[in-house]
N, CA, C and O atoms as CSV, one atom per row, in Angstrom:
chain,resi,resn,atom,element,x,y,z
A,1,UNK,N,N,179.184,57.118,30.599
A,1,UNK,CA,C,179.566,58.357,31.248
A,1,UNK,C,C,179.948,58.043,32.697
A,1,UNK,O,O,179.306,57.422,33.544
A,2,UNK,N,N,181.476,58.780,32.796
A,2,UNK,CA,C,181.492,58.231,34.778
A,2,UNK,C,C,180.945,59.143,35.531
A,2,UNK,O,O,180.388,60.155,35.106
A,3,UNK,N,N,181.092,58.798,36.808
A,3,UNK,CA,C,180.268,59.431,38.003
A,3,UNK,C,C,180.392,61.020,37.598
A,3,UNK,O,O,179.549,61.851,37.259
A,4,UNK,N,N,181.681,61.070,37.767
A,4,UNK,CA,C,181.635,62.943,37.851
A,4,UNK,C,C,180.816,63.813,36.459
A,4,UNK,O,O,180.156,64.851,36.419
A,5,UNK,N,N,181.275,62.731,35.316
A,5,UNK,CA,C,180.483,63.530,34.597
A,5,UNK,C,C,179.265,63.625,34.458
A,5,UNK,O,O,178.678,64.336,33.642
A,6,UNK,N,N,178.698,62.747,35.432
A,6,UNK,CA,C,177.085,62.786,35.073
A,6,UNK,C,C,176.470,63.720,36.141
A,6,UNK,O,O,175.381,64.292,36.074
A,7,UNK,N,N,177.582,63.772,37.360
A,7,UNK,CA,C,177.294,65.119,38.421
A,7,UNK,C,C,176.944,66.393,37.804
A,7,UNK,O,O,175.906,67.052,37.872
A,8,UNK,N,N,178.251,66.633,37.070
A,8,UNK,CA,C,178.480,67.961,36.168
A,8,UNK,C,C,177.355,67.882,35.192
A,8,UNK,O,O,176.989,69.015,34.878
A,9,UNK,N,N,176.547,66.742,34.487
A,9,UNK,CA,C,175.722,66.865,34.069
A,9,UNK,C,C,174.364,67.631,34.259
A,9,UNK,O,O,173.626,68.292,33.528
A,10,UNK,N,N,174.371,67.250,35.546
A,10,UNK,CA,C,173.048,67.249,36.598
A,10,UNK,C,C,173.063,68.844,36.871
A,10,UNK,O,O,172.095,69.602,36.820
A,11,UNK,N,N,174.675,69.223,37.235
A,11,UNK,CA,C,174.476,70.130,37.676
A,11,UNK,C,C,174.127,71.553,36.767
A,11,UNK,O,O,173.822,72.625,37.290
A,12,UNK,N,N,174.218,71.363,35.591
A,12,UNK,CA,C,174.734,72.148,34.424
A,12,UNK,C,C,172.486,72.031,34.132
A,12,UNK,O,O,171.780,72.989,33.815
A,13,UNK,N,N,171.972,70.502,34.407
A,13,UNK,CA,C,170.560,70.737,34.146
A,13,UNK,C,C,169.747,71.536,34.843
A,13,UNK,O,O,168.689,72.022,34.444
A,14,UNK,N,N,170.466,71.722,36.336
A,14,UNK,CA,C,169.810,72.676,37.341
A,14,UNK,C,C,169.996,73.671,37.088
A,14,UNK,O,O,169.190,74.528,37.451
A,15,UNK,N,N,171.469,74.123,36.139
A,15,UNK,CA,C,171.403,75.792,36.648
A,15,UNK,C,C,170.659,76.301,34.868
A,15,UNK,O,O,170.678,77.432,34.383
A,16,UNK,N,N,170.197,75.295,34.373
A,16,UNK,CA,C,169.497,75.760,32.517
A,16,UNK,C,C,168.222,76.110,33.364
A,16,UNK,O,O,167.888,77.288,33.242
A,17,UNK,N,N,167.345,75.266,34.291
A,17,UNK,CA,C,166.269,75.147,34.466
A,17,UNK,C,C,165.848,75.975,35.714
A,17,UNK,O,O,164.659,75.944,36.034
A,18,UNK,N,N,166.915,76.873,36.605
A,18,UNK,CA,C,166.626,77.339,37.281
A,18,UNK,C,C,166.442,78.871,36.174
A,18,UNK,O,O,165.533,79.681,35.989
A,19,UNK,N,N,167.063,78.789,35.930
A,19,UNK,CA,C,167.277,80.392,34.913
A,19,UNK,C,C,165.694,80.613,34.558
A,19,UNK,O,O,165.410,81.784,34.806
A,20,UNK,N,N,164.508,79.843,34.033
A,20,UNK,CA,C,163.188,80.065,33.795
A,20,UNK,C,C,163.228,80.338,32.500
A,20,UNK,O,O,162.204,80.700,31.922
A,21,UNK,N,N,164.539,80.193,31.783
A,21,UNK,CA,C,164.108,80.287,30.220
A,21,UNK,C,C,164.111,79.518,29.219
A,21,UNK,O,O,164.317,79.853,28.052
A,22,UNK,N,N,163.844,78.273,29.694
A,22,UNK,CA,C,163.287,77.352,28.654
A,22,UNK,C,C,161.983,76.956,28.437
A,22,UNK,O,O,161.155,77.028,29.345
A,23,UNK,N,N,161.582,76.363,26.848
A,23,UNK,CA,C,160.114,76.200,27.139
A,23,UNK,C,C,159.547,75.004,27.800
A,23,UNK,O,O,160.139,74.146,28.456
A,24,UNK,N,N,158.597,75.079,27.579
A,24,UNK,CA,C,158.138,73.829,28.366
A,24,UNK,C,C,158.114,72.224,27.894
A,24,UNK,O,O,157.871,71.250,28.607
A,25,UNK,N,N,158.494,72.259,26.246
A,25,UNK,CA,C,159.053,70.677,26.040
A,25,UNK,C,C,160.484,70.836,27.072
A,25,UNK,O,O,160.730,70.156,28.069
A,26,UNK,N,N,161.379,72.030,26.445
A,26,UNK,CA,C,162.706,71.632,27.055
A,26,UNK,C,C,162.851,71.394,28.388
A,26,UNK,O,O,163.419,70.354,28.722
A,27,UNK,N,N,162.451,72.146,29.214
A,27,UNK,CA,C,162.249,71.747,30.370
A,27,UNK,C,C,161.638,70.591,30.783
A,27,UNK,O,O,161.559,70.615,32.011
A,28,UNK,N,N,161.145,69.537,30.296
A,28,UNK,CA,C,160.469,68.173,30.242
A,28,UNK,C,C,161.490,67.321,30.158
A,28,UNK,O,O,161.723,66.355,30.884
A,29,UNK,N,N,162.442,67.953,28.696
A,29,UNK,CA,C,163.316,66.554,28.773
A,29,UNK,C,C,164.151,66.940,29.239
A,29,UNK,O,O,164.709,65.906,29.607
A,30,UNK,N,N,164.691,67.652,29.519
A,30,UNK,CA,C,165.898,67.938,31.079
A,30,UNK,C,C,165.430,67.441,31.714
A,30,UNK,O,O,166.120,66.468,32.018
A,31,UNK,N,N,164.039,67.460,32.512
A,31,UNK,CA,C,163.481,67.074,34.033
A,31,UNK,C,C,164.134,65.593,33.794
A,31,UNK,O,O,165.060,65.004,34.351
A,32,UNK,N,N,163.468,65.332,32.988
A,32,UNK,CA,C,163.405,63.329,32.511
A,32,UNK,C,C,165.194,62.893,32.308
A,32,UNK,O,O,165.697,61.835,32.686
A,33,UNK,N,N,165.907,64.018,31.624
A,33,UNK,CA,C,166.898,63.423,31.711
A,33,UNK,C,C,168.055,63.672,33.262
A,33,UNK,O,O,168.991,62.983,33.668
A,34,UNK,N,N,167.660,64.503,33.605
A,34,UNK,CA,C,168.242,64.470,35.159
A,34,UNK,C,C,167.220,63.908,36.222
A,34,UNK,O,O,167.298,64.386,37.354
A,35,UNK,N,N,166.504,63.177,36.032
A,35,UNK,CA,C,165.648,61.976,36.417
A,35,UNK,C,C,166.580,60.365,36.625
A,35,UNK,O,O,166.792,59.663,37.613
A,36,UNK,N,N,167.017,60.233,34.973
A,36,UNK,CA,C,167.402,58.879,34.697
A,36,UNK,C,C,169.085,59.165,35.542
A,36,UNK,O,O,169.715,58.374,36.244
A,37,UNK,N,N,169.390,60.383,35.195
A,37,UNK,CA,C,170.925,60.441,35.981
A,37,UNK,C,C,171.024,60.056,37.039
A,37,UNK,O,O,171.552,59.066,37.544
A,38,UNK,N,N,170.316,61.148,37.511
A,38,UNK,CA,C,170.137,60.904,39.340
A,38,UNK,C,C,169.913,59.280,39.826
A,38,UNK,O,O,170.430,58.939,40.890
A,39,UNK,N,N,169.029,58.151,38.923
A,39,UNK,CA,C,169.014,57.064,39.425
A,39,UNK,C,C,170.341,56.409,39.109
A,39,UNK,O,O,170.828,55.578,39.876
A,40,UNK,N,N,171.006,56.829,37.833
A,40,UNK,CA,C,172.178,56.004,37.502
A,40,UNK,C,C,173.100,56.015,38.305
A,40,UNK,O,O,173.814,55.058,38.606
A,41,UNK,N,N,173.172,57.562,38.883
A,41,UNK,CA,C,173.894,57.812,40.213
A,41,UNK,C,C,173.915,56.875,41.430
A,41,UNK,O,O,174.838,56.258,41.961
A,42,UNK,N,N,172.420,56.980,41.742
A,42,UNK,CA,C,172.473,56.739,43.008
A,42,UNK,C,C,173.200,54.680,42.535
A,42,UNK,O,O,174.051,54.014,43.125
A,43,UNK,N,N,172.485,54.391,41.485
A,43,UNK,CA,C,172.958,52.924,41.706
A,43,UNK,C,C,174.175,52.834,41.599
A,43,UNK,O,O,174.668,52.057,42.417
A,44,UNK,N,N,175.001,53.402,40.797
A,44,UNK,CA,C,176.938,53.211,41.243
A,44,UNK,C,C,177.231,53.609,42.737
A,44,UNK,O,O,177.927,52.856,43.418
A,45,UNK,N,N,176.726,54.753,43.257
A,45,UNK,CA,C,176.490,54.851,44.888
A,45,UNK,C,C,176.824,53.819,45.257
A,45,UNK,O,O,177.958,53.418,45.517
A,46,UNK,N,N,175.419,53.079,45.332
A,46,UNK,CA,C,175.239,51.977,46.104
A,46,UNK,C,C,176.144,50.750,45.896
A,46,UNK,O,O,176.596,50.096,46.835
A,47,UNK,N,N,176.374,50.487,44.611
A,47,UNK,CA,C,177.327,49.416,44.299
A,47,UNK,C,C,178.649,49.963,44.877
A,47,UNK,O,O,179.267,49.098,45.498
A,48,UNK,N,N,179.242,51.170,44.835
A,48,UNK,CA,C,180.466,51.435,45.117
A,48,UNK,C,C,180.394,50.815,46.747
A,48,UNK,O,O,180.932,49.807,47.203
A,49,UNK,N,N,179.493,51.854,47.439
A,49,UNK,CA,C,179.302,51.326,48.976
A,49,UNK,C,C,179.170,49.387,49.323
A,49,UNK,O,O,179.374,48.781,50.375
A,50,UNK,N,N,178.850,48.989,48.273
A,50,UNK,CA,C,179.144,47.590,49.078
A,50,UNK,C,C,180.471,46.847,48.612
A,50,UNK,O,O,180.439,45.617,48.640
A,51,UNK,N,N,181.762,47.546,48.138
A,51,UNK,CA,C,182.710,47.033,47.493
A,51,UNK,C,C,183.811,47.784,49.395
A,51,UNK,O,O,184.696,47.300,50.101
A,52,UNK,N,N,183.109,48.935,49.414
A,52,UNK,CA,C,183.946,49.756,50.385
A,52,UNK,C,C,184.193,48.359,51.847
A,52,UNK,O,O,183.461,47.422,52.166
A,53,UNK,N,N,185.257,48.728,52.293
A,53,UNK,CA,C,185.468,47.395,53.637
A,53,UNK,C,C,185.999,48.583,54.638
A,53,UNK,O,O,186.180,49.746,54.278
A,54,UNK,N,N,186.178,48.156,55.748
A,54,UNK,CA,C,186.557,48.534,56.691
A,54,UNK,C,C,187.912,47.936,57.535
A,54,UNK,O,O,187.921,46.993,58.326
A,55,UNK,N,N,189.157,48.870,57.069
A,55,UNK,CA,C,190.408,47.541,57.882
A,55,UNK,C,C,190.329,47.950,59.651
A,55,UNK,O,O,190.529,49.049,60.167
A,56,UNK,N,N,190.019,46.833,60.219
A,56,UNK,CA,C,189.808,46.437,61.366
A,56,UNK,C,C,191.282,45.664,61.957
A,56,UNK,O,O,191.076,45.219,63.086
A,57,UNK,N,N,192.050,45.523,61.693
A,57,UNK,CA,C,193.355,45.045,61.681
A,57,UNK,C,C,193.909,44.081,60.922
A,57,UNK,O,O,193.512,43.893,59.772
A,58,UNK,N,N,195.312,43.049,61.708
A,58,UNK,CA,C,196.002,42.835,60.832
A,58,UNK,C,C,195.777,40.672,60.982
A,58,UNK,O,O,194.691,40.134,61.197
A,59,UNK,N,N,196.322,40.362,60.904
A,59,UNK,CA,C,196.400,38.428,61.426
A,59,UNK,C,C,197.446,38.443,61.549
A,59,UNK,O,O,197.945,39.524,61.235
A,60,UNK,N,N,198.084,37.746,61.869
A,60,UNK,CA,C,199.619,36.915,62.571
A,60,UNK,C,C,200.558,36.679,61.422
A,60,UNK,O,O,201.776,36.715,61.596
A,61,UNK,N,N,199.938,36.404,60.082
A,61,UNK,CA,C,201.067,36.902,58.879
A,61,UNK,C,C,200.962,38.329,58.311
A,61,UNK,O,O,201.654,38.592,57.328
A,62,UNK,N,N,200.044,39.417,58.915
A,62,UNK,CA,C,200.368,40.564,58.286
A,62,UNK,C,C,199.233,40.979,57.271
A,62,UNK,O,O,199.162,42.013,56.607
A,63,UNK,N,N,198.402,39.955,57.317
A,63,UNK,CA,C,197.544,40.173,56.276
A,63,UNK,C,C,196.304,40.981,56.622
A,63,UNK,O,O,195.660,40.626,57.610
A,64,UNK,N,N,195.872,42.102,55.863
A,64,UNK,CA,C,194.753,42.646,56.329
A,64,UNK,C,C,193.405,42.045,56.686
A,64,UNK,O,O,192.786,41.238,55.993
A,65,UNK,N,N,192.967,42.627,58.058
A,65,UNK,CA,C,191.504,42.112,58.485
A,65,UNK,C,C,190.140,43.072,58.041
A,65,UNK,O,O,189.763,43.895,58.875
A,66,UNK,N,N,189.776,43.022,57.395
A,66,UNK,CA,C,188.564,43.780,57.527
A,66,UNK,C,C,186.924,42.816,57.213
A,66,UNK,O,O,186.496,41.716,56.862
A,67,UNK,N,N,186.582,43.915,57.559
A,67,UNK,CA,C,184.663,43.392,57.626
A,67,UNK,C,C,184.266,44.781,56.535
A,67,UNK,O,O,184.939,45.710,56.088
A,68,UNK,N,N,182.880,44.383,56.399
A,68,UNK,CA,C,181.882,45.397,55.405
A,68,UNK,C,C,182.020,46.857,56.020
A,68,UNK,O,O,182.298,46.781,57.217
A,69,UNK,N,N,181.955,47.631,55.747
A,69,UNK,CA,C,181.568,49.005,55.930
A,69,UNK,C,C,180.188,49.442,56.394
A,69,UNK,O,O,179.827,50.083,55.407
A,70,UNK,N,N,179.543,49.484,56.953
A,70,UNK,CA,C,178.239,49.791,57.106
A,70,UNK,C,C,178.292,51.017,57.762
A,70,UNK,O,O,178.847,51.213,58.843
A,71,UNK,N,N,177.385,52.281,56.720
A,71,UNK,CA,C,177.546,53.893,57.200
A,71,UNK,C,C,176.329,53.779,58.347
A,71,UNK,O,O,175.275,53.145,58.312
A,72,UNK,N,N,176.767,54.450,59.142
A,72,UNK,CA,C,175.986,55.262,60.538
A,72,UNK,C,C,174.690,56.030,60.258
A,72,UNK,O,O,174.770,57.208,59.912
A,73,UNK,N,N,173.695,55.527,60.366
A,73,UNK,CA,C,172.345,56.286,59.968
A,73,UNK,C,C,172.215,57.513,60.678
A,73,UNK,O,O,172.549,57.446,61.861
A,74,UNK,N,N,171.773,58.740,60.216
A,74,UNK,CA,C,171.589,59.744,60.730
A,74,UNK,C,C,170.515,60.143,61.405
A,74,UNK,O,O,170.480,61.270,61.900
């Protein structure tokens, strides 16, 4: 499953489980399965973020310069 669909996944588990009308297995394995999403998420996140570069300019034949990307902590 790619990124977006597992968003739309997630998001579709929040709005079953906000509603208050499931029982309490179902609501278990939703929790658990927008559990495992959310980590699958975050690890393509993270892999995407260390593929990301930063072009910093060019060299003397034209060729792109860049270094890593590193985001700005808040």
């Amino acid at each position: 499953m790619d990124f977006e669909r597992k968003l739309s996944r997630l998001e579709e588990i929040v709005q079953k489980m906000e509603k208050g009308e499931l029982k309490l297995e179902e609501s278990l394995q939703l929790f658990e399965e927008g559990v495992r999403i959310s980590k699958e998420c975050q690890i393509q996140l993270t892999e995407a973020e260390a593929k990301v570069k930063k072009l910093v300019g060019f060299d003397q034949q034209g060729q792109p310069l860049t270094e890593d990307f590193i985001p700005e902590k808040e």
